[in-house]
C-alpha positions as CSV (number, residue, x, y, z in Angstrom):
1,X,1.5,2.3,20.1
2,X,2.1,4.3,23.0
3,X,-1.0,5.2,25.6
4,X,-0.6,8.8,24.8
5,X,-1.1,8.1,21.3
6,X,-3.7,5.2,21.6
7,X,-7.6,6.1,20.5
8,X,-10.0,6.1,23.0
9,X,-13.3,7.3,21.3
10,X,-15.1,6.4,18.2
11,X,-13.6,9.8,16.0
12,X,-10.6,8.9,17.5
13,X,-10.6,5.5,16.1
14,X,-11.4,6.9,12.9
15,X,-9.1,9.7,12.6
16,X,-6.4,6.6,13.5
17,X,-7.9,4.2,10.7
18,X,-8.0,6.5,8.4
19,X,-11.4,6.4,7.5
20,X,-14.8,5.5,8.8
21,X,-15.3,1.6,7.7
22,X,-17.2,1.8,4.2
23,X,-20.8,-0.4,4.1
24,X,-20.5,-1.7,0.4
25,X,-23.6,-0.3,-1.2
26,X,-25.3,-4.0,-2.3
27,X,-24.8,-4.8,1.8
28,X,-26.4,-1.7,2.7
29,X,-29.2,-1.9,0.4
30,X,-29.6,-5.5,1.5
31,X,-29.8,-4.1,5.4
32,X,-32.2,-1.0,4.4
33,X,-34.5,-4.0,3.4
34,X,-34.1,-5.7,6.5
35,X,-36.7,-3.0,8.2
36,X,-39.3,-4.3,6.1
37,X,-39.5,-8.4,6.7
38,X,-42.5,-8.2,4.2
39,X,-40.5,-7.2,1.4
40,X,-41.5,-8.9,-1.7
41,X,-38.9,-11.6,-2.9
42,X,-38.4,-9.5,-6.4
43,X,-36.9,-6.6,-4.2
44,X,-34.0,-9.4,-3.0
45,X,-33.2,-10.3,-6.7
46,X,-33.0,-6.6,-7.8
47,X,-30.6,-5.8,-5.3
48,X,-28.5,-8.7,-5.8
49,X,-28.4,-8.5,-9.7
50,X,-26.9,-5.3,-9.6
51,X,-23.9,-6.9,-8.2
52,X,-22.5,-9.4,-11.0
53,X,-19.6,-11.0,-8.9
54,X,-22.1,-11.8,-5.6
55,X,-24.8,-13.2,-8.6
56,X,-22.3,-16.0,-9.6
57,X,-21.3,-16.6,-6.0
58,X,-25.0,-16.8,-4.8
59,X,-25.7,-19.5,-7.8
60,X,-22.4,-21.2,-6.7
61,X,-23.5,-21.9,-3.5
62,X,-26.6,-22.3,-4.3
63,X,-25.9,-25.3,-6.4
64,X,-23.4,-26.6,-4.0
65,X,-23.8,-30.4,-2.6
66,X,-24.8,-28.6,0.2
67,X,-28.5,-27.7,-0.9
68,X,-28.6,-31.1,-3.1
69,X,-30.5,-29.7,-5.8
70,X,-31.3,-32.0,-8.3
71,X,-31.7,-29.0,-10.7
72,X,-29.1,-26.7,-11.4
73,X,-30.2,-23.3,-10.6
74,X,-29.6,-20.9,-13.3
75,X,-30.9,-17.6,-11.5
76,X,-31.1,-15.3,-8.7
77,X,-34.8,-15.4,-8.8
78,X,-34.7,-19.1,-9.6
79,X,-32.6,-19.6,-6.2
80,X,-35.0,-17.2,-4.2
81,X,-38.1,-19.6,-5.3
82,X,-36.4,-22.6,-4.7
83,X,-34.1,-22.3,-1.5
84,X,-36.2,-19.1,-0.2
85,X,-35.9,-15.2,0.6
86,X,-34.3,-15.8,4.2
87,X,-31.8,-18.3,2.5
88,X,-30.5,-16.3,-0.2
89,X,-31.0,-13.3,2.1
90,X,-28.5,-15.3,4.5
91,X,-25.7,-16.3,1.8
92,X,-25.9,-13.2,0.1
93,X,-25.2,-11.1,3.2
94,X,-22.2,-13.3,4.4
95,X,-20.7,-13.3,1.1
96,X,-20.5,-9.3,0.6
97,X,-20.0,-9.1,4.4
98,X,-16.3,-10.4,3.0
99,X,-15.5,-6.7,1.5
100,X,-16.4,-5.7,5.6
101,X,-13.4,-8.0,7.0
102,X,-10.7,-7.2,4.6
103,X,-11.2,-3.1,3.5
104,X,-7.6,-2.9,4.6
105,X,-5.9,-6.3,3.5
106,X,-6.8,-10.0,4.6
107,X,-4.9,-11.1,7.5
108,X,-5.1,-14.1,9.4
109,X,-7.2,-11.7,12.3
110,X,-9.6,-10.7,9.9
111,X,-9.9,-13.8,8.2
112,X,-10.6,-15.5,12.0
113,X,-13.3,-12.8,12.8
114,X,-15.1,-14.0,9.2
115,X,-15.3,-17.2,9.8
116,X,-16.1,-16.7,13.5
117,X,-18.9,-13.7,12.4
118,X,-20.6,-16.2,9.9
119,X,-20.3,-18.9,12.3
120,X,-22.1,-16.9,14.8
121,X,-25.1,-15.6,12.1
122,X,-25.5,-19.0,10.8
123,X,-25.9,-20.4,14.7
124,X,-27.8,-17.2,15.7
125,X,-30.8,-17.5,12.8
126,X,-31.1,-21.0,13.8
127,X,-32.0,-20.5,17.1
128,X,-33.8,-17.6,16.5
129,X,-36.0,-19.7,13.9
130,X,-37.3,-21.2,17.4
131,X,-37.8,-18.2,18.9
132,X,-39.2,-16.0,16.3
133,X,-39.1,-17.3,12.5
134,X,-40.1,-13.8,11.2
135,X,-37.0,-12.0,12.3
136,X,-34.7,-14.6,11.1
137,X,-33.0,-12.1,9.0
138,X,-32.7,-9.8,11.8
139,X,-30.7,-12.8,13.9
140,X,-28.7,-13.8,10.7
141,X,-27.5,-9.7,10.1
142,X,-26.4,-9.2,13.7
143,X,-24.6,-12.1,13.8
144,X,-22.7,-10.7,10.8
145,X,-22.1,-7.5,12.2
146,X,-21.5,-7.9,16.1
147,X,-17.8,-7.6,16.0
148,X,-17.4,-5.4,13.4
149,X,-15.6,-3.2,16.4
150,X,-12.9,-5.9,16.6
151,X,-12.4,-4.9,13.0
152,X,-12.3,-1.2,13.6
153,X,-9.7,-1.8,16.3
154,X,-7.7,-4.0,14.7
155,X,-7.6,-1.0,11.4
156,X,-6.8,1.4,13.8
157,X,-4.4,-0.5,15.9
158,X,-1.6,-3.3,14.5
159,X,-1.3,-4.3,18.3
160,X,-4.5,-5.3,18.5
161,X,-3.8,-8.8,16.9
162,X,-1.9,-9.6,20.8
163,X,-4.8,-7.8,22.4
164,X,-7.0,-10.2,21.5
165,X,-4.6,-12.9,21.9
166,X,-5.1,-13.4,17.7
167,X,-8.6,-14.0,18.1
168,X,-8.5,-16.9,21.3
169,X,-9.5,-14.4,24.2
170,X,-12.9,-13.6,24.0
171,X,-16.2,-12.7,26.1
172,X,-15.7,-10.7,29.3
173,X,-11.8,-11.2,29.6
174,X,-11.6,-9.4,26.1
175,X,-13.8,-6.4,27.1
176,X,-12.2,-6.0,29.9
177,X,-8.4,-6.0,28.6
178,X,-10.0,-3.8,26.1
179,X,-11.6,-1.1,28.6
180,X,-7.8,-1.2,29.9
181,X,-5.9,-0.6,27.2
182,X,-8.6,1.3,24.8
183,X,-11.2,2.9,27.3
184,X,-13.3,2.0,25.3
185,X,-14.7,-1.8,24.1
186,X,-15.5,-3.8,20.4
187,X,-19.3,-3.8,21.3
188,X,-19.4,0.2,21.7
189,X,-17.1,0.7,18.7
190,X,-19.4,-1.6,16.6
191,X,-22.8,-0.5,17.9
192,X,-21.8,2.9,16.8
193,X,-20.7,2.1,13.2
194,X,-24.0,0.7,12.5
195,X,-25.5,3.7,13.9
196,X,-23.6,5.6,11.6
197,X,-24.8,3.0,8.9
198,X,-28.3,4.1,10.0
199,X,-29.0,0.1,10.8
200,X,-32.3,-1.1,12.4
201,X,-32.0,0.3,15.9
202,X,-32.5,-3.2,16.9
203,X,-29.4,-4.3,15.3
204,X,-27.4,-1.6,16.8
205,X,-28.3,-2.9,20.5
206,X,-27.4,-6.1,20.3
207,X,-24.3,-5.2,18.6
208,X,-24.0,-3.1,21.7
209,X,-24.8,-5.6,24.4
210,X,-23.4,-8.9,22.7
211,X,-21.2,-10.1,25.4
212,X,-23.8,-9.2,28.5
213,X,-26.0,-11.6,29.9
214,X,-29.3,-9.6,29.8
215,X,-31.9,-8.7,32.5
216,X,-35.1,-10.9,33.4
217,X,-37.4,-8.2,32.4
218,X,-35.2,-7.3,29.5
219,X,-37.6,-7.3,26.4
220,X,-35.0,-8.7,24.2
221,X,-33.6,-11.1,26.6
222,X,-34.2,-14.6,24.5
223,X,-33.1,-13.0,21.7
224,X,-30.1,-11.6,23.8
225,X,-29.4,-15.0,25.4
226,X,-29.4,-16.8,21.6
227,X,-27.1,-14.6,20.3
228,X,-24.6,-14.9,24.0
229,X,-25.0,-19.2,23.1
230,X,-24.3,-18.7,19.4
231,X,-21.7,-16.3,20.1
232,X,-19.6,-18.9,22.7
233,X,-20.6,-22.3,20.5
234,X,-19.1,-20.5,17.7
235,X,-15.4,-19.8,19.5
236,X,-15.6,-23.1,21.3
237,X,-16.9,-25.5,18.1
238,X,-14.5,-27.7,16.2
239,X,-13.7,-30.8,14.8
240,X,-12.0,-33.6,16.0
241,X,-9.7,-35.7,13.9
242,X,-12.3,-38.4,12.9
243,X,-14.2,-35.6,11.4
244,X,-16.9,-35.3,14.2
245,X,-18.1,-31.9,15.8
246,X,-17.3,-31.0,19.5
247,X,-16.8,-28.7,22.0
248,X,-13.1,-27.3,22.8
249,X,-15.1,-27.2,26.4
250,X,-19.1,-27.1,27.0
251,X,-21.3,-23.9,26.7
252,X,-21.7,-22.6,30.5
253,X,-24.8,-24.6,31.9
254,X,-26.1,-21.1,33.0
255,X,-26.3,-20.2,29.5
256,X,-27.9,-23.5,28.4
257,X,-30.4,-23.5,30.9
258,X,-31.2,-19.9,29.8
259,X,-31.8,-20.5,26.2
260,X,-33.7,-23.8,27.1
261,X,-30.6,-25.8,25.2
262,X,-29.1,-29.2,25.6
263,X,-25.7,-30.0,25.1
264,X,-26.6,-32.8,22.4
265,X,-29.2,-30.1,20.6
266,X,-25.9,-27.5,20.4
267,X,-23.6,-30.0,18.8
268,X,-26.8,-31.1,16.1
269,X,-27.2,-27.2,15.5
270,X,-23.8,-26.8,15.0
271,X,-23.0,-29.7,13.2
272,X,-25.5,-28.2,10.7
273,X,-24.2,-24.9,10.6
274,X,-20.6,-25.9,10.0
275,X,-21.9,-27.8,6.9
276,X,-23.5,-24.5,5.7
277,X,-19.8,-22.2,6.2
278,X,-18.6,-24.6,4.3
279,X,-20.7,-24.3,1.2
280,X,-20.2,-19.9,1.8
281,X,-16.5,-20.9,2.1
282,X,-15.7,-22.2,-1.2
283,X,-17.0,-20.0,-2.8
């Protein structure tokens, strides 16, 4: 793609895409029912039921050795009573967030920004249990969603697989090869999708502000500063040969000390939240 011809706006990476990225309708009723934490359990199962396919995957991993029931669970409402609302909440989200990542084809990028976007979520509504159980959900969903304007780049734009190096440049060195080439950067692209989604506002800025570290007086800036850890442990988390977890390199110590986090509390977190991808993987 040429710079004359490369999008620099959101219409303009649209009109290049073809089309504006489609919310699958169970997702989007899922996210409308984020803005009310209190809704009742019942409301979850409703929405899910309408959506055969995601029903048997939800009781798949629902049963999985993962959970360790010792009684198969034959329902939707069932798996709500027994695991909870924020836990089905959680797998059901990441499962149709699937149709998100591959709306034009499932390539090795998009399959990376998946695993790397569930990752994130499943790191993200763990800390966030810490900071503020109530708005798990809210942690979980924007961990989903963040890079969704990776995914609207690489639709728009084949190159954008060597942009991004294939996934392995990330953080400020992506935005900033981004502003260069684009004009414009993943976290504006995404944060104005959901807008367009009509998402909690909330969800829409810290899509928008993912990758910055945010102010001291910032509001929102524990919430900000989980989702900046999550966001790094979940590009720099693998594991080694033997089967352990570790760190390709440690979190910056700036970020630790911001989120009150310990290198040894990290790896336990995300030793526990690889073992839950895993169980939304084989599905």
């Amino acid at each position: 793609m040429s710079i004359g011809q490369t999008p620099k706006t959101f219409d303009q990476f649209v009109a290049r895409a073809g089309q504006l990225p489609a919310c699958p309708i169970v997702f989007t009723r899922l996210t409308e029912a984020l803005a009310n934490p209190d809704s009742p359990s019942i409301d979850l199962g409703e929405i899910v039921s309408t959506d055969q396919v995601l029903t048997a995957q939800i009781l798949r991993v629902a049963n999985s050795a993962h959970y360790g029931m010792t009684r198969r669970i034959r329902s939707v409402d069932e798996a709500i009573m027994r695991l909870g609302y924020s836990e089905i909440w959680s797998i059901a989200s990441a499962l149709k967030a699937q149709e998100l990542f591959q709306q034009k084809g499932w390539t090795p990028l998009s399959a990376y920004l998946w695993e790397h976007s569930m990752k994130c979520a499943l790191l993200v509504r763990r800390l966030g249990q810490q900071l503020n159980p109530r708005f798990a959900d809210v942690f979980f969903t924007t961990g989903v969603l963040h890079d969704m304007g990776k995914v609207m780049m690489a639709q728009a734009d084949r190159d954008y697989v060597n942009v991004c190096l294939n996934g392995q440049l990330w953080g400020r060195q992506l935005i900033a090869r981004e502003k260069e080439v684009y004009g414009i950067t993943h976290p504006e692209l995404g944060a104005e999708l959901l807008r367009r989604w009509n998402v909690p506002d909330t969800l829409v800025k810290l899509t928008a502000t993912h990758d910055e570290i945010p102010a001291d007086d910032d509001p929102l800036r524990s919430v900000r500063l989980a989702m900046l850890l999550s966001n790094q442990i979940s590009h720099l988390l693998m594991r080694k040969d033997d089967g352990q977890v570790g760190f390709r390199r440690p979190p910056t110590d700036s970020l630790l000390q911001g989120a009150r986090m310990g290198l040894k509390d990290c790896l336990a977190i995300g030793q526990e939240c690889l073992q839950q991808f895993d169980a939304l993987k084989n599905t």
